[in-house]
N, C-alpha and C positions, 0 to 999 in steps of 0.2 A: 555761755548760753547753751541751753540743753538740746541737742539735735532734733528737730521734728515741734518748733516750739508753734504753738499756734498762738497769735496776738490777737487782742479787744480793741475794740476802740478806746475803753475808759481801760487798757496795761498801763501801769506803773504810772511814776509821776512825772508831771509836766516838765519839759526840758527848761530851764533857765537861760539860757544861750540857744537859738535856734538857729541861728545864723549857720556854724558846720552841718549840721542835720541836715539841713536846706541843700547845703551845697556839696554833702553825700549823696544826697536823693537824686541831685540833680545832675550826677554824673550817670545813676542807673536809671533815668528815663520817667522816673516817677514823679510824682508832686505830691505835697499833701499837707493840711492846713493845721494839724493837730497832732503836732509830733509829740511822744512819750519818748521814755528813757529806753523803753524794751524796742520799740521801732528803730530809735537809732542805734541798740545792741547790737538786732536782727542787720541791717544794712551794712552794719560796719564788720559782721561773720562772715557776710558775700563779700565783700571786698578786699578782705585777707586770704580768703579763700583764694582767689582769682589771681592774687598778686603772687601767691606760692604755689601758683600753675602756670607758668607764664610761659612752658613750653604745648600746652593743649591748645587745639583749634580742629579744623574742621580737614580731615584726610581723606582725599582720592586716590584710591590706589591706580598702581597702571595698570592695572589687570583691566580689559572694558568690557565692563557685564551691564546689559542695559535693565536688569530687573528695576522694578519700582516697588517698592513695599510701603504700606502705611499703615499704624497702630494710631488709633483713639482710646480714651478712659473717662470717665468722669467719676469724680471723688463728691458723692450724694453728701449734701448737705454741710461742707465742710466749711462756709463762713462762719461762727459761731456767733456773730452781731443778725446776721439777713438769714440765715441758715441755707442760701444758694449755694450751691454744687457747681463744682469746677471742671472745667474741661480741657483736657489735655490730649494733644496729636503731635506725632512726629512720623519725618515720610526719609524715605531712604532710597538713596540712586547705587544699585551695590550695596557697597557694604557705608559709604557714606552718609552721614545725614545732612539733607540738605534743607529740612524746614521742620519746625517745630515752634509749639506755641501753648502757654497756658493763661485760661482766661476764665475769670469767673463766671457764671450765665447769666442773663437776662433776667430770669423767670427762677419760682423758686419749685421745685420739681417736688414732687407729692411722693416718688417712687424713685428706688435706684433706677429701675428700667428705664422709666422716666427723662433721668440726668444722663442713663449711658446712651439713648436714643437722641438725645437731645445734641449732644457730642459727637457722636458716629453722622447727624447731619451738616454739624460744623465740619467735621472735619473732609465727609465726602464735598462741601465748598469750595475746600481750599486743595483738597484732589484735583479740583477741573481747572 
């Protein structure tokens, strides 16, 4: 699978066996009623991924700096079914990251300003 792959609703053909699909998904939190061949590609990339890093996770250094840092994005228009724009923030104690999230939006934004404004307010939420 090619890095950076974006999926359709209607990618590739229908699974004939849904049953592992289901219970790939449902190890990574998701669900979903209309599995294809390229969805269960895309899940089963993460999952290898993950199993051949299985010394990564999340480091506090002892050094104790109480800085707080947080970046937002929003990626305009990048559903290619809803053409909604996605939002992305991660917040950092130090050099740590301690919360991060990407979610698609609500609403479909007319403007990148738009979608980055729209995310800079998600994200200043989950700041407070």
């Amino acid at each position: 699978m090619a890095y950076n792959t974006n999926l359709h609703s209607e990618s590739g053909s229908p699974l004939t066996e849904i049953t592992p699909y289901r219970r790939l998904i449902g190890k990574l939190l998701y669900l979903t009623h209309t599995p294809t061949d390229q969805h269960h590609k895309a899940a089963t990339h993460v999952l290898r991924y993950l199993k051949s890093s299985p010394g990564q996770g999340i480091f506090f250094p002892s050094k104790n700096t109480t800085v707080i840092q947080g970046y937002s994005n929003a990626d305009w228009a990048t559903c290619v079914d809803t053409r909604k724009s996605v939002t992305e923030w991660c917040f950092f104690i130090g050099y740590a990251l301690v919360s991060w999230k990407s979610k698609k939006q609500d609403t479909v934004s007319r403007s990148s300003s738009e979608a980055e404004y729209r995310a800079l307010a998600m994200a200043s939420c989950e700041a407070q």
